[in-house]
C-alpha positions as CSV (number, residue, x, y, z in Angstrom):
1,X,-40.9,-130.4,101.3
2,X,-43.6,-133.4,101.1
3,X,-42.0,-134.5,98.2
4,X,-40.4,-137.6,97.1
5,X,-36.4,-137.5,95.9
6,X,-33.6,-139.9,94.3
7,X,-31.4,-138.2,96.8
8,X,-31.6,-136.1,100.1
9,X,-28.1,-134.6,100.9
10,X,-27.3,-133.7,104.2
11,X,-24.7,-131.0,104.8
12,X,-22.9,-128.7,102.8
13,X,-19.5,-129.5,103.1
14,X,-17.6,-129.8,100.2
15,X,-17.5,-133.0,99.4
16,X,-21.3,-133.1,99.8
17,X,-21.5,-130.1,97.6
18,X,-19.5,-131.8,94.7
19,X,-22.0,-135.1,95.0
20,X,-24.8,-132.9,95.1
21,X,-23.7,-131.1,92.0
22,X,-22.5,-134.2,90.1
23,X,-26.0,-136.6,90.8
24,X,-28.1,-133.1,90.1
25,X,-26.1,-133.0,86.6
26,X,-26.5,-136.6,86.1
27,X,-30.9,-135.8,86.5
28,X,-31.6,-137.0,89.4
29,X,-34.1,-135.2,91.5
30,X,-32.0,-133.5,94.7
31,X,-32.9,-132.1,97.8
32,X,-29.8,-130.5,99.7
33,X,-30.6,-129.4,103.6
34,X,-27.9,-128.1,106.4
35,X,-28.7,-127.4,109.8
36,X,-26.3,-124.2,109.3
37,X,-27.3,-121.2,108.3
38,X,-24.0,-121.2,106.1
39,X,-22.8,-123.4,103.3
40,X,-19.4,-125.5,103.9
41,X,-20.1,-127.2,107.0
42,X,-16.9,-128.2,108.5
43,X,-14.8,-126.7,105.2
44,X,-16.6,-123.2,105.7
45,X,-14.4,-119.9,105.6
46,X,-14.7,-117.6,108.6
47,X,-13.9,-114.2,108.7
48,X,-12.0,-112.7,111.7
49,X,-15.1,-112.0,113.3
50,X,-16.5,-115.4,113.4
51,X,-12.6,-117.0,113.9
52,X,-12.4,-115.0,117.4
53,X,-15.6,-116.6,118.0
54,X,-15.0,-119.7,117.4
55,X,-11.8,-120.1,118.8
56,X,-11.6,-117.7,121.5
57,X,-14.9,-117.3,122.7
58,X,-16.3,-114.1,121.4
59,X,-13.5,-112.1,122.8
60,X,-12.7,-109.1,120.0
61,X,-9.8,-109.9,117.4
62,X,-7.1,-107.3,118.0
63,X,-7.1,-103.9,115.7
64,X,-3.8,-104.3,114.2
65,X,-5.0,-107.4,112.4
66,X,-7.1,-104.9,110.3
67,X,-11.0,-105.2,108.6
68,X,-12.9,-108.8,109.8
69,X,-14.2,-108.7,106.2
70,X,-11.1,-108.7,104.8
71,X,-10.3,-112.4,105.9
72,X,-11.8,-115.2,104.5
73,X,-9.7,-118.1,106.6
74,X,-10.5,-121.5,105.2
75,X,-11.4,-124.2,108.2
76,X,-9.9,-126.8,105.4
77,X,-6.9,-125.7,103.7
78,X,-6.4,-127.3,100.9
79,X,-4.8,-126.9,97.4
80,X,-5.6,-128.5,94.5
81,X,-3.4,-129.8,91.7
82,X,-3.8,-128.5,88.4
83,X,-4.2,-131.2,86.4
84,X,-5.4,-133.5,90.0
85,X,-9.1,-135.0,90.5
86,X,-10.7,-132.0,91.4
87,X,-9.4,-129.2,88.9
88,X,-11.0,-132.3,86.0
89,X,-14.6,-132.3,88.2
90,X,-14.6,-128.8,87.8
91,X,-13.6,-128.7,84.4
92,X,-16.5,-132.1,84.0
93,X,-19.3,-130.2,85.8
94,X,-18.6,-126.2,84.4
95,X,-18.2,-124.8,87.7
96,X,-14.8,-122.9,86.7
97,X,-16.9,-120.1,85.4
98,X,-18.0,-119.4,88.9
99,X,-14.4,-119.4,90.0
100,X,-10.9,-117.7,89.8
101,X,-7.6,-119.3,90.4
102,X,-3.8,-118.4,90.9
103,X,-1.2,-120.4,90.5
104,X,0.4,-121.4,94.2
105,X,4.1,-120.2,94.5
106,X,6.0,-122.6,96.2
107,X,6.1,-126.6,97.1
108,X,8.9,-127.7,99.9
109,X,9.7,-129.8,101.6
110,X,11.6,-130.2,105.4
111,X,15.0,-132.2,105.4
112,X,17.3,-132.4,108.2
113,X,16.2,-129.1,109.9
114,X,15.9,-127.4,107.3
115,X,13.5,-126.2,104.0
116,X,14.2,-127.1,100.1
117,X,12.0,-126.4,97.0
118,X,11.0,-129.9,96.1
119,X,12.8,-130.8,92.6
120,X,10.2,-132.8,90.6
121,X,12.1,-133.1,87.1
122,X,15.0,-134.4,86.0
123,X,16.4,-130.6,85.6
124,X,15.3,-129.6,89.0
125,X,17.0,-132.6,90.0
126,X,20.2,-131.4,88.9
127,X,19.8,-128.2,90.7
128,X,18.6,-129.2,93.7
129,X,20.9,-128.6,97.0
130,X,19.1,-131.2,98.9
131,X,21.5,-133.9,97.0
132,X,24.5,-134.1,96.4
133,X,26.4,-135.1,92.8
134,X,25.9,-138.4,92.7
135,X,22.3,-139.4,94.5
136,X,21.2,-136.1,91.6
137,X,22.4,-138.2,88.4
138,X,20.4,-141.4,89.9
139,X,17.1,-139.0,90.5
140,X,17.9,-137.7,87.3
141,X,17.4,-141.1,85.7
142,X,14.3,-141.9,88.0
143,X,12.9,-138.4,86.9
144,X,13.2,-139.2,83.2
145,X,11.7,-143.1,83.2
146,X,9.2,-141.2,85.5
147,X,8.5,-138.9,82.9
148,X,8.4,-141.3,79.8
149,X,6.7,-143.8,81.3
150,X,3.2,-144.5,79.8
151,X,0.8,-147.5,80.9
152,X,0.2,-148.8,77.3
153,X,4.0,-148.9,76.0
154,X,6.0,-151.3,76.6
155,X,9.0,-149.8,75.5
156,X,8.6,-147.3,78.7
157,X,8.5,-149.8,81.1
158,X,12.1,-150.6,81.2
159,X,11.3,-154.4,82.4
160,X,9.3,-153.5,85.7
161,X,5.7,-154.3,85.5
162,X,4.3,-151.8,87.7
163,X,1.9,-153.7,88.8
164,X,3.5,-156.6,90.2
165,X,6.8,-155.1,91.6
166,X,6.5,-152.4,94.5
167,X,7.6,-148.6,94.8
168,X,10.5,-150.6,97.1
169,X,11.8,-152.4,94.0
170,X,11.4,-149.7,91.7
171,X,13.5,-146.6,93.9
172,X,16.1,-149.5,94.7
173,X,16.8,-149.9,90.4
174,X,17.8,-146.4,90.7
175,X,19.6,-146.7,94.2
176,X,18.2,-143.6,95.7
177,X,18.8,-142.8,99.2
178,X,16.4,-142.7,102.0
179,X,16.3,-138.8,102.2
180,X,15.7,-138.7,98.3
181,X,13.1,-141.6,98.8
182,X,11.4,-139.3,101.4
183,X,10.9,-135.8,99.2
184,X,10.1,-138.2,96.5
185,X,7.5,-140.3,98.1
186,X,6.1,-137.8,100.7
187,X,6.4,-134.0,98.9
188,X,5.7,-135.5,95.2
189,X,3.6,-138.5,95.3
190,X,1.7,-137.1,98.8
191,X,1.7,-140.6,100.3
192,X,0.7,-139.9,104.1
193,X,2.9,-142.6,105.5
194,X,5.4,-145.3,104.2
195,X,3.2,-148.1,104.0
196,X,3.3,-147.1,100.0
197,X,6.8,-148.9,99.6
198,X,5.5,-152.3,99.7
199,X,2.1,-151.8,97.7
200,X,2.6,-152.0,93.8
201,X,4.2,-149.4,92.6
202,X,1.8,-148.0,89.7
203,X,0.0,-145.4,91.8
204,X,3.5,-144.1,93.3
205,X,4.6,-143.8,89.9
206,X,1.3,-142.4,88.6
207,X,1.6,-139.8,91.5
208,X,4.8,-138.6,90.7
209,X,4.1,-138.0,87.0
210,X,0.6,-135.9,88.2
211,X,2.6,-134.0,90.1
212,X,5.5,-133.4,87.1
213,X,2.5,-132.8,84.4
214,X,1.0,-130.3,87.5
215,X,3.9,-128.1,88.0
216,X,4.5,-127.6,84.1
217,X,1.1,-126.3,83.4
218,X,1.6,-123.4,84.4
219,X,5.6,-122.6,84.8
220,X,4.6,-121.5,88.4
221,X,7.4,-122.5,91.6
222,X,4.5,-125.2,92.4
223,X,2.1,-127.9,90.6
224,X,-1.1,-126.6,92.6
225,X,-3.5,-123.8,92.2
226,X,-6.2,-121.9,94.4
227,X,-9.0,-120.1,94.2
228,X,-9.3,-116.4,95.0
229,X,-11.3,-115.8,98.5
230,X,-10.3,-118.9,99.4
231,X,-11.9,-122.4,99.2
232,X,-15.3,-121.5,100.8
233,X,-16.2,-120.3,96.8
234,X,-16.4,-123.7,95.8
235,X,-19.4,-125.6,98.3
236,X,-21.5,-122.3,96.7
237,X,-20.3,-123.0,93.2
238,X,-21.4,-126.3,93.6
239,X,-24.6,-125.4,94.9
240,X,-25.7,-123.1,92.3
241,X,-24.5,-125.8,89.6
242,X,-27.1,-128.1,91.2
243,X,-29.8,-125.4,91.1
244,X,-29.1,-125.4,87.6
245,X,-30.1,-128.8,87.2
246,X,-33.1,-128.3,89.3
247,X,-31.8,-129.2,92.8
248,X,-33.8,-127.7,95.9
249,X,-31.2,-126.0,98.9
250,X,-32.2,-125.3,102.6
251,X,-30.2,-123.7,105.1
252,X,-31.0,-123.6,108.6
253,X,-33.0,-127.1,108.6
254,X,-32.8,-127.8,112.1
255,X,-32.5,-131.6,113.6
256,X,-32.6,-133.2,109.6
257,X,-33.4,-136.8,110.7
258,X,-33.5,-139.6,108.5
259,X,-35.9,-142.1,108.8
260,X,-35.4,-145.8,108.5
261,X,-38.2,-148.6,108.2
262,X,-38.5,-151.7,109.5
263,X,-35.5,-153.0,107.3
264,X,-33.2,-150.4,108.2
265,X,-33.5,-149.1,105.0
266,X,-33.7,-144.9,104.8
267,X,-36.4,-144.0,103.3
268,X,-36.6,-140.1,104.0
269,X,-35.3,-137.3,105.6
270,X,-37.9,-135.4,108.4
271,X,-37.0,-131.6,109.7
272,X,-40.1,-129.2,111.0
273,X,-42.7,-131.7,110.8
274,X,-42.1,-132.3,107.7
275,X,-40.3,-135.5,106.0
276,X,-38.8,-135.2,102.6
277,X,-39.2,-139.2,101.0
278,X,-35.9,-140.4,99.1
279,X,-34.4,-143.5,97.6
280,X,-30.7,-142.4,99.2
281,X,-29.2,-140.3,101.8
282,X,-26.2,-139.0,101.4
283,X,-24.5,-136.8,104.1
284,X,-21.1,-135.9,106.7
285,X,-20.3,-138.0,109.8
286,X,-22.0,-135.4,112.1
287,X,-26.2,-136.4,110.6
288,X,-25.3,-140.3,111.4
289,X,-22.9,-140.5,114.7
290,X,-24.3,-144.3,115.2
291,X,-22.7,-145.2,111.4
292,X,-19.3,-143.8,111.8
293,X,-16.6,-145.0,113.9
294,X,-13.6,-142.1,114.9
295,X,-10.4,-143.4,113.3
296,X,-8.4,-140.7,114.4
297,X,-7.8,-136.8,115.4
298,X,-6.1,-133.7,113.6
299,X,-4.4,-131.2,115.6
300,X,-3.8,-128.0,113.8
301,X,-2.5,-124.3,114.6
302,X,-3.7,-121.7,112.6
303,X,-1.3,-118.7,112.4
304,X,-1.5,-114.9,111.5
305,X,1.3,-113.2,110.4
306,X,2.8,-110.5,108.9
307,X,5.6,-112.0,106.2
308,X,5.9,-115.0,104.2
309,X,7.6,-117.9,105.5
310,X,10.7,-117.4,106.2
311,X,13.4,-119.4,103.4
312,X,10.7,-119.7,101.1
313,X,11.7,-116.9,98.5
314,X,9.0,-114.7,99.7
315,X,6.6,-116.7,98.6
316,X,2.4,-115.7,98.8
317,X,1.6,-119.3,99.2
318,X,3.2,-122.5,100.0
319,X,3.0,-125.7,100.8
320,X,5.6,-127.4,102.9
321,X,5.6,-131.2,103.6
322,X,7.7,-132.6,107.0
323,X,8.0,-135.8,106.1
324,X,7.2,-138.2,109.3
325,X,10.9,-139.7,109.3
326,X,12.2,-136.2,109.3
327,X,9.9,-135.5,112.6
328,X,10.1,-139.4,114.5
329,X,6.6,-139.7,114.0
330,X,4.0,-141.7,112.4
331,X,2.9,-139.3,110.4
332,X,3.7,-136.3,107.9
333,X,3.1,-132.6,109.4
334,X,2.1,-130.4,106.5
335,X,2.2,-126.2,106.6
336,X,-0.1,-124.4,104.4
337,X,0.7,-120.4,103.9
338,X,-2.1,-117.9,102.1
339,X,-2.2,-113.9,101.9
340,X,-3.5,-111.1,100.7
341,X,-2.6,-112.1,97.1
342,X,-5.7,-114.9,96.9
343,X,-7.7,-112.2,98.5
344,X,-7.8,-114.2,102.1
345,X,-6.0,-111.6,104.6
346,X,-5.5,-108.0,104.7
347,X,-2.8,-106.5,102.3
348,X,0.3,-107.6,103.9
349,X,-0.8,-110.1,106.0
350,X,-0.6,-113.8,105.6
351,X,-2.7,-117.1,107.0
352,X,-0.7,-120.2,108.0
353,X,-1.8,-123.4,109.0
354,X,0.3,-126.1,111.0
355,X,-1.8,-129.5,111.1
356,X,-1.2,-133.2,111.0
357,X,-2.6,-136.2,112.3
358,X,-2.6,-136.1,116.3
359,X,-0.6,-138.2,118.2
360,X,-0.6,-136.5,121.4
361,X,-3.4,-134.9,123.4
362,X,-1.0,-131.7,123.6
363,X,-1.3,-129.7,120.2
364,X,1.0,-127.1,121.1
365,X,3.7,-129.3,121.5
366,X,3.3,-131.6,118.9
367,X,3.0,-128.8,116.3
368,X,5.9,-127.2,117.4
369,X,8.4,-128.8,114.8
370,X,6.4,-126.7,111.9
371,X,5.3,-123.9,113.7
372,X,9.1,-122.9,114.4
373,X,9.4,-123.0,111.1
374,X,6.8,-119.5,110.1
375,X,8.8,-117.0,111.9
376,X,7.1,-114.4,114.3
377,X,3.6,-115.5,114.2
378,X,1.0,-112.0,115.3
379,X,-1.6,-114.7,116.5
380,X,-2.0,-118.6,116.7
381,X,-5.4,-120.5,117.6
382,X,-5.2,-124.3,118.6
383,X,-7.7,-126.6,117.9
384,X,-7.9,-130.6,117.5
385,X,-10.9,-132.2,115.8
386,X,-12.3,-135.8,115.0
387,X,-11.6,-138.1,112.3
388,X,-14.9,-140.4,111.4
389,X,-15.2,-143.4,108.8
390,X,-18.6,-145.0,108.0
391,X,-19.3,-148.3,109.5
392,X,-22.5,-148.9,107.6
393,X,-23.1,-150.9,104.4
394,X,-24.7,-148.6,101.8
395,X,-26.3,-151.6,100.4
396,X,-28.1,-152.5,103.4
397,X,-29.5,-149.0,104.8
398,X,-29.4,-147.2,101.3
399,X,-27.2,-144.2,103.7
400,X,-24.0,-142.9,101.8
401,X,-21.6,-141.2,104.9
402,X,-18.2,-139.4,103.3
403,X,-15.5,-139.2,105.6
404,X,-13.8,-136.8,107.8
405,X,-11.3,-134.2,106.4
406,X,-7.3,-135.4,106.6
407,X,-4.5,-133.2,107.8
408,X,-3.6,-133.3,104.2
409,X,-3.2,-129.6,102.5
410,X,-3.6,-131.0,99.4
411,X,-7.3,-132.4,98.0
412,X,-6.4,-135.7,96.2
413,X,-7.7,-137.7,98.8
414,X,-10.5,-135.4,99.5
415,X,-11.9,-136.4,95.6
416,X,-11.0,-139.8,95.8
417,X,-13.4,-140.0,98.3
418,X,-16.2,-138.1,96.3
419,X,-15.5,-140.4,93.4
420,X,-15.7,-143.8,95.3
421,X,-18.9,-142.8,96.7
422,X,-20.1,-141.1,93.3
423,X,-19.6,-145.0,92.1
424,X,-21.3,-146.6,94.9
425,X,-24.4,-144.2,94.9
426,X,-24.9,-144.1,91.4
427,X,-23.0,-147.6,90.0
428,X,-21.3,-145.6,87.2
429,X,-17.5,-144.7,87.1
430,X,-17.1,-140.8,86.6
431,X,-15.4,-140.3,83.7
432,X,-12.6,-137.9,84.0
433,X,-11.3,-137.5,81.0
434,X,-11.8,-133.3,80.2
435,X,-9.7,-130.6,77.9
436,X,-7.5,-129.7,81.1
437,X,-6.8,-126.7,79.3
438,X,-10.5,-124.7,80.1
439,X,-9.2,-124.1,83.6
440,X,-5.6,-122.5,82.6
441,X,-7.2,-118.9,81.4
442,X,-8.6,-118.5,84.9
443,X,-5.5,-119.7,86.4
444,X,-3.2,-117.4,84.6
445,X,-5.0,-114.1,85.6
């Protein structure tokens, strides 16, 4: 381990897993260590064994729940879009050969007590029950300039300059209504809050059209896909694409403490005695608790049961969106449902997970609004964990520190944190642009 490294990652969450894989294929000399003897840190997948464990102690997970092996329950449930950030890195880096996906079966969204398919086209719109005649016509017309809109010509714009006017100005052209402006800006552009309406409008409008391009790849009820086994494939896909490129992995590295000089600068990484040298250090809020500050909490519920949820058309897997306004909150609730059809649960069993960002100390409570929502539920676990930002300038201490997980069950903010720090560790933009198309075979099997 005496050795001298561009990079020493620390952790093997995902987001470290993707850095590690994209700086290893970019040749620089990596050295990847966890203090686990498992990779995906905080975004691992636990069986039933290790769940009970976790969450109840060590007691034994009842019989009826069937084989512990036969789970594989993702700590961070996300799912990604198919033509999104992280489908493109995938594509970018060649790690969809070490992966399978399905298509995800259903998108909703919660309106006025109740659950509705989100309509994301201007045909959907027409169908859609969640509007009546009138408010679907004006979607309609949103949906299409939506659709035809293209940075680079004019003619699409239809006089707003996206860039200068805000999401406010553009919905009110079309005189949609609040509830419409909620499914829109919550269930298909994924904004977290509503702070969006008064920012330009580009990235609302961008978001929408990712998630109109998402859903038509593959004719599925849903613009996002997932991998079978769940997401604790990836960190390990990752992880042999770096070995690949001649990155060195370590499990079970106990302490990992990175040493700084009399600058403050990191210049290595010391476990056992032993200290790896390196330029940059790049790790999870957990190696560096004096660089982060907490920024908030997630409460989530994570559910086992033995249907789909219920008004969803019996779907596998779903994602449903409770926008905050719906709720009285400050922030959107988000339910994420897997089975036995990705290969996560039993046959006939399903995994749900209730989470959003806690504003309460009283998860039970506050998650009630989505857990009602799922039906009879076989077993729930509560749990609330940390959010953590980096305080630190990279710049100064040469220490790059990703930040926590979001309630989110999608991963476009996930990336968008991979790909700022990409830029700031390396001073390159990644370059995005792949053949979406060489993930659709393993998505349609």
């Amino acid at each position: 381990m005496d050795e001298e490294y561009d990079v020493v990652v620390l952790g093997t969450g995902l987001k470290e897993c993707i850095l590690s894989g994209l700086l290893s294929v970019d040749g620089l000399k990596v050295l990847h260590m966890d203090r686990n003897d498992y990779y995906g840190g905080e975004s691992t997948s636990l069986n039933l064994n290790q769940l009970w464990k976790r969450f109840r102690g060590g007691d034994t997970p009842p019989e009826q729940l069937g084989a512990s092996r036969d789970y594989n329950v993702d700590m961070i449930p996300k799912f990604m879009m198919a033509n999104g950030a992280l489908v493109r890195v995938l594509i970018l880096t060649d790690v969809t050969k070490y992966l399978n996906f399905k298509a995800v079966d259903g998108s909703y969204v919660y309106n006025k007590g109740k659950i509705y398919k989100v309509p994301a086209t201007d045909v959907e719109a027409l169908k859609s029950p969640l509007m009546g005649l009138f408010e679907k016509r004006r979607a309609r017309k949103f949906f299409i300039y939506v659709q035809d809109y293209e940075e680079n010509n004019p003619k699409s714009h239809e006089g707003l300059d996206l860039i200068k006017v805000t999401a406010r100005e553009v919905i009110s052209k079309y005189g949609l209504d609040d509830d419409t402006v909620d499914f829109i800006g919550h269930a298909l552009a994924l904004h977290k809050d509503d702070s969006y309406l008064d920012q330009p409008a580009m990235n609302f409008v961008k978001r929408v059209k990712l998630y109109a391009e998402s859903l038509a790849r593959f004719q599925g009820g849903s613009p996002y896909i997932y991998p079978l086994y769940g997401l604790g494939e990836l960190p390990q896909a990752f992880a042999r694409l770096s070995a690949v490129y001649g990155g060195t992995y370590m499990l079970s590295k106990p302490e990992c403490k990175v040493e700084f000089d009399s600058d403050g600068k990191a210049f290595g990484v010391t476990s056992e005695g032993e200290t790896a040298k390196c330029k940059k250090v790049v790790c999870d809020p957990s190696y560096l608790p004096n660089k982060v500050k907490k920024v908030g909490k997630v409460a989530r519920a994570i559910c086992i049961m033995s249907h789909p949820i219920p008004n969803t058309h019996d779907a596998h897997s779903v994602q449903v969106i409770l926008p905050q306004k719906q709720l009285g909150r400050k922030s959107d609730m988000y339910l994420f449902c897997c089975s036995y059809y990705h290969n996560v649960a039993p046959k006939g069993k399903f995994i749900a997970f209730v989470t959003t960002e806690a504003e309460t100390d009283n998860p039970e409570v506050e998650l009630k609004p989505g857990i009602e929502l799922l039906g009879p539920v076989d077993e729930i676990l509560f749990d609330t964990y940390d959010r953590y930002e980096p305080t630190n300038q990279s710049a100064v201490d040469n220490c790059f520190v990703s930040t926590s997980y979001d309630p989110t069950t999608h991963f476009e903010s996930t990336v968008k944190d991979v790909i700022s720090m990409y830029s700031q560790i390396t001073g390159k933009t990644l370059d995005l642009t792949v053949d979406l198309s060489a993930a659709s075979a393993a998505a349609e099997e």
